[in-house]
C-alpha positions in Angstrom: -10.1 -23.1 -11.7 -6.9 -21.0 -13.3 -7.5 -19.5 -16.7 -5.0 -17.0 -18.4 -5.6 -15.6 -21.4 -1.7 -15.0 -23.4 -0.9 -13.5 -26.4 1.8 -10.7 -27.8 1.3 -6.9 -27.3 -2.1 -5.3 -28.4 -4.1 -8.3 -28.9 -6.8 -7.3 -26.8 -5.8 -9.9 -23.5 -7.1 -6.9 -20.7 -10.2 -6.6 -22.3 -11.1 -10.0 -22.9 -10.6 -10.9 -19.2 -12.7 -8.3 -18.1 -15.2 -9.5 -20.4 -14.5 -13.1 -19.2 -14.8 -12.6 -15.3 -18.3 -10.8 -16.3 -19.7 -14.0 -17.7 -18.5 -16.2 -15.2 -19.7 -14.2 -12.1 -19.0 -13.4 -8.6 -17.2 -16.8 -8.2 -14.7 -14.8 -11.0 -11.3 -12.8 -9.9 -9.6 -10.8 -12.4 -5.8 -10.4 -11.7 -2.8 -9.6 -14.1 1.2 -10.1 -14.7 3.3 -8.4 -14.0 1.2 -7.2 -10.5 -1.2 -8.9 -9.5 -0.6 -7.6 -5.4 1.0 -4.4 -4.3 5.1 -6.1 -4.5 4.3 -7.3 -7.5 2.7 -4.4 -9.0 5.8 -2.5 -8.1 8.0 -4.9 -9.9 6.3 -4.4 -12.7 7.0 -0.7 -13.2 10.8 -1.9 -13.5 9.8 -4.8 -15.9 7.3 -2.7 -18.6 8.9 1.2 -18.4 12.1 2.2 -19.9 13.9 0.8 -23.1 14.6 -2.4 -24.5 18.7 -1.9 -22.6 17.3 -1.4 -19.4 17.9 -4.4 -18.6 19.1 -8.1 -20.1 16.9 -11.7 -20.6 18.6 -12.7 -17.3 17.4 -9.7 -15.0 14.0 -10.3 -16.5 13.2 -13.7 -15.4 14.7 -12.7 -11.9 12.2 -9.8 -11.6 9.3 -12.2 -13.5 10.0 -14.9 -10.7 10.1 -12.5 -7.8 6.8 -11.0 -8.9 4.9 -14.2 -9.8 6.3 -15.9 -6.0 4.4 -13.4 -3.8 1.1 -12.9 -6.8 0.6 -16.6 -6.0 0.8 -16.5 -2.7 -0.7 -13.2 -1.7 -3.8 -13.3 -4.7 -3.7 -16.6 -6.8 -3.4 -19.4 -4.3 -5.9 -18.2 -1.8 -8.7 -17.7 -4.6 -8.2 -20.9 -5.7 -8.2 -22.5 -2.3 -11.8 -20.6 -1.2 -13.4 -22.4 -4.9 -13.3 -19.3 -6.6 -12.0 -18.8 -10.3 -8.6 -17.1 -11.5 -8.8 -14.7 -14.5 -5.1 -13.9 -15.2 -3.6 -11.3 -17.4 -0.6 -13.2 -18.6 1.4 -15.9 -16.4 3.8 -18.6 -17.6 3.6 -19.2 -20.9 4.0 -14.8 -21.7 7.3 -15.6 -19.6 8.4 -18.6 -21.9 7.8 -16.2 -24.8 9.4 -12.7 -24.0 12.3 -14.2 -22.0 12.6 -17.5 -23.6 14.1 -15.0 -26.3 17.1 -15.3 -23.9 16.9 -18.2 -21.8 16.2 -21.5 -22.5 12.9 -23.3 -21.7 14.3 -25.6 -19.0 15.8 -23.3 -16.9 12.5 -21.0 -17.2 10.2 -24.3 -16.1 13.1 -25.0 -13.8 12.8 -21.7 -11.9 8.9 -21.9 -11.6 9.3 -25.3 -10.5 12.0 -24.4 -7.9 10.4 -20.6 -7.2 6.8 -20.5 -8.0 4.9 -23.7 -6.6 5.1 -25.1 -10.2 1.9 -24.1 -10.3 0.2 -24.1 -14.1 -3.3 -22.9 -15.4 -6.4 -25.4 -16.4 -7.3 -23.3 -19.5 -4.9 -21.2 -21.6 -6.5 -18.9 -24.2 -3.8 -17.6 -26.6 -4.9 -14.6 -28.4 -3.1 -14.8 -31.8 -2.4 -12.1 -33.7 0.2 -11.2 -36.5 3.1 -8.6 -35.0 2.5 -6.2 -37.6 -1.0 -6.1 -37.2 -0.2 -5.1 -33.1 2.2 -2.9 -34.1 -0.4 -0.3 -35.9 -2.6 -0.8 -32.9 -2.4 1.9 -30.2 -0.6 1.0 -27.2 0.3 2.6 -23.7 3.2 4.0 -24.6 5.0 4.0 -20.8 4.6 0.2 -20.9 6.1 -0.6 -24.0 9.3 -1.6 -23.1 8.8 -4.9 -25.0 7.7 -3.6 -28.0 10.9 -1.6 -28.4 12.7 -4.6 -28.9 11.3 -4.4 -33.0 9.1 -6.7 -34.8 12.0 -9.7 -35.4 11.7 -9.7 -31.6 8.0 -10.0 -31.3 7.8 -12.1 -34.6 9.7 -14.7 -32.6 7.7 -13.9 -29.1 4.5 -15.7 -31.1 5.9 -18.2 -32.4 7.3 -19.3 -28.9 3.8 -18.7 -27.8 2.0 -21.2 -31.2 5.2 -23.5 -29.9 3.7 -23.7 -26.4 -0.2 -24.0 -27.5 0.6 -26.9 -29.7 2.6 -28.4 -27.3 -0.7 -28.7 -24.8 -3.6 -29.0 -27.1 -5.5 -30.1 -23.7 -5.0 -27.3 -21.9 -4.5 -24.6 -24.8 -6.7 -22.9 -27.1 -5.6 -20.4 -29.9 -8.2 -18.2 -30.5 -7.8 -15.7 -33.7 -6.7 -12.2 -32.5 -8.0 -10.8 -35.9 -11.8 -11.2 -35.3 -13.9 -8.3 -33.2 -14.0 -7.9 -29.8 -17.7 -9.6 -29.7 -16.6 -12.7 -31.6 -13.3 -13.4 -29.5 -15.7 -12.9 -26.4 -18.2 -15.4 -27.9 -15.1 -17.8 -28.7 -14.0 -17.7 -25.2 -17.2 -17.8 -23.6 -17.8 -21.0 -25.3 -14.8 -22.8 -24.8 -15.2 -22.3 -20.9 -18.4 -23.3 -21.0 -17.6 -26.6 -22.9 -14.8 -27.3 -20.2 -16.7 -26.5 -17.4 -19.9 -28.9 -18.0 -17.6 -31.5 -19.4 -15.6 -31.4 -16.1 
């Protein structure tokens, strides 16, 4: 099984897939994007430091595509293909809302069809939260490359996110950013649970 958990900056997505692997066991692997294997961890430094010119929409989804290619094959496919279970930090859908700012949807899907195996999580939790509210959250400030792009830019980052989750109600769940750790945990925890025994 692939699970990713999504959702804009500060929203708590790292710790909630530590959290996540922990319930589900040894059969569990925690990974994240950008990274996810050495390559791709290196792309990342170019995709998460510097400013919000370093680079355009365009150079982004390159970088995005390179680094998810060799993540699947090096780390994601092989789990999967040994029975065990993907925890992701981000994937797709964090892709179709920080680029999809400058490229259209079909030609993101078009290059993960064409580039990444078109491969696509089972479960999807989307950590919503309101921009301001992440905003007066502390972040690590040499990877905020995104949130230098201001809060019209991350405004419209979750609603492409919402967009998405309604789109796939059977994959998707939207689970409210603004409750505690614990209860977004318990959330989680429950909603894998019901998928799993109903599978």
């Amino acid at each position: 099984m692939f699970i990713t958990l999504e959702g804009i900056d500060n929203t708590g997505k790292t710790e909630q897939t530590l959290l996540l692997k922990k319930h589900i066991g040894d059969k569990a692997i925690r990974t994240r994007e950008p990274g996810g294997c050495p390559i791709s961890e290196k792309i990342r430094e170019a995709l998460v430091q510097g400013t919000s010119e370093t680079m355009d929409g365009t150079t982004e989804l390159l970088l995005m595509n390179a680094q998810r290619r060799e993540h699947i094959k090096q780390t994601i496919k092989p789990t999967l293909d040994e029975g065990n279970v993907i925890v992701c930090d981000r994937y797709i859908d964090s892709t179709l809302a920080y680029q999809g700012a400058a490229i259209d949807e079909p030609t993101i899907l078009g290059f993960h069809k064409q580039l990444c195996f078109n491969l696509f999580p089972d479960i999807v939790f989307l950590i919503d939260l309101d921009p301001m509210i992440s905003y007066q959250r502390e972040t690590n400030k040499e990877e905020s490359r995104f949130e230098s792009k201001g809060l019209i830019y991350m405004i419209s980052v979750r609603d492409r996110f919402l967009e998405r989750a309604e789109k796939n109600p059977d994959t998707h769940i939207i689970i409210n950013g603004e409750m505690s750790i614990e209860e977004i945990h318990k959330e989680i925890c429950k909603e894998y649970d019901d998928r799993i025994s109903n599978r």
